[in-house]
LOGU-238313 format. One line per 4 residues: number of its first residue (from 1); their letters; for each residue y, z, x of N, C-alpha, C. Coordinates in steps of 0.2 Angstrom, whole numbers. Atoms other than C-alpha are relative to their C-alpha. Last residue first. Example, Ala and Ser with C-alpha at 12.3 -4.5 7.8 and 13.67 -1.06 7.14 Angstrom:
2> SA> -6:-1:-4:-5:36:68:5:3:-4; -6:0:4:-22:39:62:6:0:4
This chain:
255> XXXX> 7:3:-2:-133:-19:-23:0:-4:7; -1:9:-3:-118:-9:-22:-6:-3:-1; 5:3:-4:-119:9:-32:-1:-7:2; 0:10:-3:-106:16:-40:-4:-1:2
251> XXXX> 5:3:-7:-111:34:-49:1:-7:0; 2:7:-2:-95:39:-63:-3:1:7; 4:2:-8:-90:58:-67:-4:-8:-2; 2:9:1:-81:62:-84:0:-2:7
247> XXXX> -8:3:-1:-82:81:-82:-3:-7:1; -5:0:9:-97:94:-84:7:-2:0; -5:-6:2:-104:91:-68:3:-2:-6; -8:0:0:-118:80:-65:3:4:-2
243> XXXX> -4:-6:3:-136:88:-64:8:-3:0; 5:-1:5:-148:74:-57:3:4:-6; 3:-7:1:-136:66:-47:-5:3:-6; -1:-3:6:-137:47:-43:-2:7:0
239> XXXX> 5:0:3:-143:43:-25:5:4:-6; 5:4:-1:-133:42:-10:-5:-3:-5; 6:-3:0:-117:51:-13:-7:-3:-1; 6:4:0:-100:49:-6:-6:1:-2
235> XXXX> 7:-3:-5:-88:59:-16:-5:-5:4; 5:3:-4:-71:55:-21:-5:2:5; 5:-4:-5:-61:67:-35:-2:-8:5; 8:-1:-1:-48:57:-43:-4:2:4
231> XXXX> 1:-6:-2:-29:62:-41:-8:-3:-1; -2:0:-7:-26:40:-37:-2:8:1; -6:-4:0:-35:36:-53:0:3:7; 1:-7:2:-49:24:-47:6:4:-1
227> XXXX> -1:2:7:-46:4:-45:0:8:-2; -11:0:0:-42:7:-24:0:1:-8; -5:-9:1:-60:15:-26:4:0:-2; 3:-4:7:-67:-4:-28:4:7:-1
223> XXXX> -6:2:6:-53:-10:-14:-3:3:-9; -7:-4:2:-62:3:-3:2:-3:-6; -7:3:-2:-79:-7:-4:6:5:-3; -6:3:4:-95:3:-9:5:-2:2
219> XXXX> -3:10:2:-105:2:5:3:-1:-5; -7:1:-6:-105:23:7:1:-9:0; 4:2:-8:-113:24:-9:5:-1:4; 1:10:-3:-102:29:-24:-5:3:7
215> XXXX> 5:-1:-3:-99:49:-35:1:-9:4; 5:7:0:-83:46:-44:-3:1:7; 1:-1:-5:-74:62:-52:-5:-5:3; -3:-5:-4:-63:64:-64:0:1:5
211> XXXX> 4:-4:-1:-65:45:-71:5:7:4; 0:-6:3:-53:36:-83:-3:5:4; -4:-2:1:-49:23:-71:2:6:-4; -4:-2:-7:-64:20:-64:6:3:-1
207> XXXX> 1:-5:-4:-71:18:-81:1:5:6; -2:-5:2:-59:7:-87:-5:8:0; -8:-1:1:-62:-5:-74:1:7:-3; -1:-1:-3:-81:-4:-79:7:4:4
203> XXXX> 2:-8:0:-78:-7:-94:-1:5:5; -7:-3:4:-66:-22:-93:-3:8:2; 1:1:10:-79:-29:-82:6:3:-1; 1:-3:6:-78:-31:-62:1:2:-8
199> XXXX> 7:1:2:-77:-45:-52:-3:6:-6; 1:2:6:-59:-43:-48:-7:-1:-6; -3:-5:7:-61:-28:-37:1:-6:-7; -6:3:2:-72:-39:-26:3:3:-4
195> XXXX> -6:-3:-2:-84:-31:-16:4:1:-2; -6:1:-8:-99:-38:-25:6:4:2; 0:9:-2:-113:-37:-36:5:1:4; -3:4:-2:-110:-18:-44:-3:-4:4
191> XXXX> 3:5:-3:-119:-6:-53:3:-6:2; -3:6:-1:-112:8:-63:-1:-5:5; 4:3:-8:-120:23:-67:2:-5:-2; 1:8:0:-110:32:-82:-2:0:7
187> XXXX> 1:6:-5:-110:51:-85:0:-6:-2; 3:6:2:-97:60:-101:-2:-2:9; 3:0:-7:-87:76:-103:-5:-7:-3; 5:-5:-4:-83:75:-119:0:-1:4
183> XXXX> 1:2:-4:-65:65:-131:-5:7:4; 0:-3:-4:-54:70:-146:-6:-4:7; -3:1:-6:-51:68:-162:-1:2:6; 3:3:-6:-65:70:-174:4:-3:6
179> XXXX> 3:-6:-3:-56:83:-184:-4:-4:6; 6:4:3:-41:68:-188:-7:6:3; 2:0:6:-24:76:-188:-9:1:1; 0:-7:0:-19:75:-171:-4:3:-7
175> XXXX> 7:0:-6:-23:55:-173:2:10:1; 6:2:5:-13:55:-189:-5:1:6; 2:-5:5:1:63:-179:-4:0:-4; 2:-3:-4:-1:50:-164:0:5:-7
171> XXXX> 8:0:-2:-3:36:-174:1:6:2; 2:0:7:17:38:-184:-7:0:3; -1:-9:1:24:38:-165:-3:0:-6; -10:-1:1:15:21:-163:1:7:2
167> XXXX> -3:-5:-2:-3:12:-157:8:1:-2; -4:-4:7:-9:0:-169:3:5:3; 1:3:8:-13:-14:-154:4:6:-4; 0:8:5:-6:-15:-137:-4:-2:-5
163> XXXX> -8:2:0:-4:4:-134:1:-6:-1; -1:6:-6:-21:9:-141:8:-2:-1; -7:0:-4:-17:26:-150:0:-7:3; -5:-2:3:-31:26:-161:8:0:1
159> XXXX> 2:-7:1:-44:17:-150:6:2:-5; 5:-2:6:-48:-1:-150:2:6:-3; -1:5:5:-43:-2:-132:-4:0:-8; 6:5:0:-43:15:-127:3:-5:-3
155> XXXX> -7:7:-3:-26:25:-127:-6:-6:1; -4:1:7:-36:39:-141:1:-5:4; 1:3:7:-49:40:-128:2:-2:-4; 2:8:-3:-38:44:-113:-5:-6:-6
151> XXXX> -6:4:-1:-29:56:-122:-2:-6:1; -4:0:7:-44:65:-127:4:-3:-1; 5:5:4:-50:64:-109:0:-1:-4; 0:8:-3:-35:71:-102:-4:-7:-3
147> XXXX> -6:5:1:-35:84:-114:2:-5:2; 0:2:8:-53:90:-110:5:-3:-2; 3:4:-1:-46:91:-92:-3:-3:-6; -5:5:0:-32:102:-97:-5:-5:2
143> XXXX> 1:1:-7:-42:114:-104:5:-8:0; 0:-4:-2:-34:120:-122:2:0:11; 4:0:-5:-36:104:-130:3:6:5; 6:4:-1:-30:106:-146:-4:0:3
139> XXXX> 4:-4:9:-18:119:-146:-6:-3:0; 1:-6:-4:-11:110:-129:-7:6:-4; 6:4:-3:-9:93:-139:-6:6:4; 8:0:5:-1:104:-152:-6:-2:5
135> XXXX> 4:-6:2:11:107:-139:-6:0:-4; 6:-5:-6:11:92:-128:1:6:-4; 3:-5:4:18:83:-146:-4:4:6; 0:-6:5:35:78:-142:-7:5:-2
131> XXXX> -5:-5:-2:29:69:-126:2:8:-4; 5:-4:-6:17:59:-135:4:5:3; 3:-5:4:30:55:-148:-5:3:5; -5:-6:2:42:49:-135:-6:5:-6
127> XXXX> 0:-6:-7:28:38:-127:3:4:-3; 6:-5:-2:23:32:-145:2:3:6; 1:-4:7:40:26:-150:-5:4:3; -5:-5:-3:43:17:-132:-2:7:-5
123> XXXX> 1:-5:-6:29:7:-134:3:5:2; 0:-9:1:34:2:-152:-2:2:7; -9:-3:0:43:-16:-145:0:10:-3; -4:2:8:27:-23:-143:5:6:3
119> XXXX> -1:-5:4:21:-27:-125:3:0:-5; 5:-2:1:12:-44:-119:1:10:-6; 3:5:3:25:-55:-119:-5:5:-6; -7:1:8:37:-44:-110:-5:-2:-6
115> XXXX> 1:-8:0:20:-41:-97:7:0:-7; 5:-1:3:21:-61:-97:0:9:-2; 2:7:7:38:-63:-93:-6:1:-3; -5:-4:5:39:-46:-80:0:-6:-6
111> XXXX> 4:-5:2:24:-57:-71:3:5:-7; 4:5:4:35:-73:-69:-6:9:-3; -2:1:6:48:-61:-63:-5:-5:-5; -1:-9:4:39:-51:-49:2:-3:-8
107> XXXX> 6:-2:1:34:-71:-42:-2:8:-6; 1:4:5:51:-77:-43:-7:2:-2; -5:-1:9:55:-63:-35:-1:-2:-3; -1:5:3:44:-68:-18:2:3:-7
103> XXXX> 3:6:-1:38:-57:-4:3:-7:-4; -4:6:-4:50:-43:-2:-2:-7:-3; -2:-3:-7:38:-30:-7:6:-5:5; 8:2:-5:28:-38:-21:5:0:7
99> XXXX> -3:2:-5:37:-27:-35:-5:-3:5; 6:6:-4:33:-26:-53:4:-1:7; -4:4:-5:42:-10:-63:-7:-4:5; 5:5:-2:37:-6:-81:2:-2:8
95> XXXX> -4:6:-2:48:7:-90:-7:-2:5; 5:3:-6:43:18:-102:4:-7:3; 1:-4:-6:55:30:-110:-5:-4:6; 0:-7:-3:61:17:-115:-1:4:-5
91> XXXX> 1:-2:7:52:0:-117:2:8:1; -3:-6:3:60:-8:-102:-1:1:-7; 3:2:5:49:-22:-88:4:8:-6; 0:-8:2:57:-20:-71:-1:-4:-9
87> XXXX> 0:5:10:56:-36:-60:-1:8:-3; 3:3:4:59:-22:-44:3:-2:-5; -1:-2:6:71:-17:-32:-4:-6:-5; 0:5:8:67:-14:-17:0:2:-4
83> XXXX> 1:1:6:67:-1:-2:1:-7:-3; 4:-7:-1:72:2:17:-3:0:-9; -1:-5:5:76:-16:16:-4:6:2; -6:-6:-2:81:-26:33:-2:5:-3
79> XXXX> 1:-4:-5:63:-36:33:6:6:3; 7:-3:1:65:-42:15:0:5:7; 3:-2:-6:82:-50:18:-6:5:1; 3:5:-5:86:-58:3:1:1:6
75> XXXX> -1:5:4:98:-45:-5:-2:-5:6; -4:5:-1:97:-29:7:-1:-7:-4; 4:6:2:91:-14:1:5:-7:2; -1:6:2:96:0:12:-3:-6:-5
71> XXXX> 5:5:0:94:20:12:1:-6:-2; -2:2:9:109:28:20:-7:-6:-1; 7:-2:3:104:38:38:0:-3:-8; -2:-8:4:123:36:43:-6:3:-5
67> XXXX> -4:-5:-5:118:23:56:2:6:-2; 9:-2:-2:105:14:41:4:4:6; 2:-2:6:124:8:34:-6:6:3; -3:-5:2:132:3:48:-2:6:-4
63> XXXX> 1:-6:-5:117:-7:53:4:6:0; 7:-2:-1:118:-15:38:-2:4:3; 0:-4:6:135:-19:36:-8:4:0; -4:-4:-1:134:-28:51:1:7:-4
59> XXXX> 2:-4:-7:120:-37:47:5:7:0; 6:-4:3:127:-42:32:-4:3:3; -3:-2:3:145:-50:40:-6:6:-3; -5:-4:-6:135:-58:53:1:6:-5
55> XXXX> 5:-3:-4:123:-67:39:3:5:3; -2:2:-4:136:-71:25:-3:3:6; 2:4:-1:132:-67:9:-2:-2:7; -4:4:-4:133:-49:6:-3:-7:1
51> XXXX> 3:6:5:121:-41:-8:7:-7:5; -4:4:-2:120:-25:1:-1:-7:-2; 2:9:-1:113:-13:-8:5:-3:3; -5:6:-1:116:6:-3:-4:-6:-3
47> XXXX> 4:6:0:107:24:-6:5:-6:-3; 7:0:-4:109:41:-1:-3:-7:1; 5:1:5:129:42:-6:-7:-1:6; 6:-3:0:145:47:1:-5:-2:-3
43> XXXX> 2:-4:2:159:35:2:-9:2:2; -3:-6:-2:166:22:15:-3:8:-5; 7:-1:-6:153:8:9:3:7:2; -2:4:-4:163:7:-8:-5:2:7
39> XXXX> -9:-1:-4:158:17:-23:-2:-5:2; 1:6:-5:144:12:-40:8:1:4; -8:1:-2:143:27:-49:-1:-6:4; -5:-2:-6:125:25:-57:6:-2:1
35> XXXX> -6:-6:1:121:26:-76:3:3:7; 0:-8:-2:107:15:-75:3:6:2; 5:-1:7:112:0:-84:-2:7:0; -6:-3:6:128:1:-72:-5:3:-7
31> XXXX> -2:-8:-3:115:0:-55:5:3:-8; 4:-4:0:107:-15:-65:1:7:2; 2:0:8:123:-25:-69:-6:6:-2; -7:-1:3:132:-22:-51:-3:2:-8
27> XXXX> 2:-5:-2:114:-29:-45:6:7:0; 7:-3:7:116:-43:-56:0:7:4; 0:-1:8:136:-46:-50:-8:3:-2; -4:-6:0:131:-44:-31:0:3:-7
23> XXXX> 4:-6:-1:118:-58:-34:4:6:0; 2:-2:4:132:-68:-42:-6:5:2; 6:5:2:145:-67:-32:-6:3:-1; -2:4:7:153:-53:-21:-3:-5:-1
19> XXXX> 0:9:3:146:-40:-10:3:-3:-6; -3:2:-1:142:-20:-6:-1:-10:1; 3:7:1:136:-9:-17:7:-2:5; -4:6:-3:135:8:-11:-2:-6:-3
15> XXXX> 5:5:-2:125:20:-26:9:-5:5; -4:6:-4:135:37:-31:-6:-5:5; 0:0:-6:123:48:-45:4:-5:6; -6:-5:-4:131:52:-61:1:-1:8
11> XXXX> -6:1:5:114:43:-68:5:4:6; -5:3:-3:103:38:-54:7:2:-3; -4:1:5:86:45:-58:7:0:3; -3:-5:-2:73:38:-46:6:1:-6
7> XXXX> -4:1:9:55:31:-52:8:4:2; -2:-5:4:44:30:-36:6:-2:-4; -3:0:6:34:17:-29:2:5:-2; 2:-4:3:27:21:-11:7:-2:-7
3> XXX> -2:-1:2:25:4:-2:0:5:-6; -7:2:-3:14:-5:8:7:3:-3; -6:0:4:0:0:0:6:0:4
């Protein structure tokens, strides 16, 4: 991973912009979306763009800027950025950002077009009511692992919450509601063909990324793991357990 993705809150906060013309302007329109102060290079702040045109001039500015420890993005200079700014995808409270590290914008934005495409315009609704309802949800599911799973059930494809189907704020209450809400501890053995993290199923996939704790062979390929929630346990382990733990545990196994 070439880059740790974080979410930063900007409002009130002072951002350098510095340049004219139109990149300047969009990055002008992004920082204003997000409630940042926008100064001049001379002020305080933790974090700069420079959207300058002209090689010399943007260099210079640059290395000013990285002099007084201020973190950079530079407009079409991939290799000067101390950060990017992602195609950003906005159903708020959710927000969607696609970045390929410099590589290719057009490429972030052809993504953000489909991912538009793809979400409905309630995703925000349900985030918000999810949020509002972490007490009940708590009442409900006591342990926080049991709540995980229950969560994760409901956001199934198919499932009561699904985010791209009937998912809303008006589901989540009926889905509290319903006595069979909820989600067990659960094994899967999963059996793989090749290296390839595309190769694998919907089910699969959404196994890895619901699981607690995922048992594998030592030849299972990293890039397989890479698909595993990122706090998930990883165990190496030879041979399926006889007694798995009481928690959604998945066995890889390479053929």
């Amino acid at each position: 991973m070439h880059s740790l993705p974080v979410f930063i809150r900007l409002n009130g906060r002072p951002v350098i912009l510095l340049g004219e013309g139109e990149a300047a302007g969009a990055k002008r329109r992004l920082l204003e979306r997000a409630g940042a102060d926008i100064v001049g290079e001379e002020a305080q702040a933790a974090l700069a763009i420079v959207a300058i045109e002209e090689d010399d001039a943007a260099e210079a500015a640059i290395a000013r800027l990285k002099e007084r420890g201020i973190l950079v993005n530079a407009v079409d200079r991939a290799a000067a950025c101390d950060f990017t700014l992602p195609a950003i995808v906005d159903r708020d409270p959710v927000i969607i950002a696609i970045g390929t590290g410099g590589a290719s914008a057009g490429l972030a934005k052809a993504l953000r077009q489909r991912l538009e495409a793809m979400l409905p315009a309630s995703l925000g609704g349900l985030a918000k009511a999810l949020g509002a309802a972490r007490s009940a949800l708590r009442a409900h599911w006591p342990n926080a692992a049991d709540r995980r799973r229950a969560i994760d059930a409901a956001l199934d494809p198919g499932g009561p919450l699904d985010p791209l189907g009937a998912g809303s704020a008006e589901a989540v209450a009926a889905w509290l509601k319903a006595p069979s809400a909820g989600s067990v501890a659960s094994f899967h053995h999963i059996t793989l063909a090749t290296d390839n993290p595309d190769d694998l199923t919907l089910f699969q996939a959404r196994l890895l990324a619901q699981a607690d704790l995922i048992l594998h062979q030592p030849r299972v390929a990293p890039a397989i793991l890479d698909r595993a929630r990122a706090d998930a346990t990883r165990q190496i382990c030879n041979a399926p357990p006889t007694n798995p733990p009481s928690a959604m545990v998945i066995y890889v196994e390479r053929l």
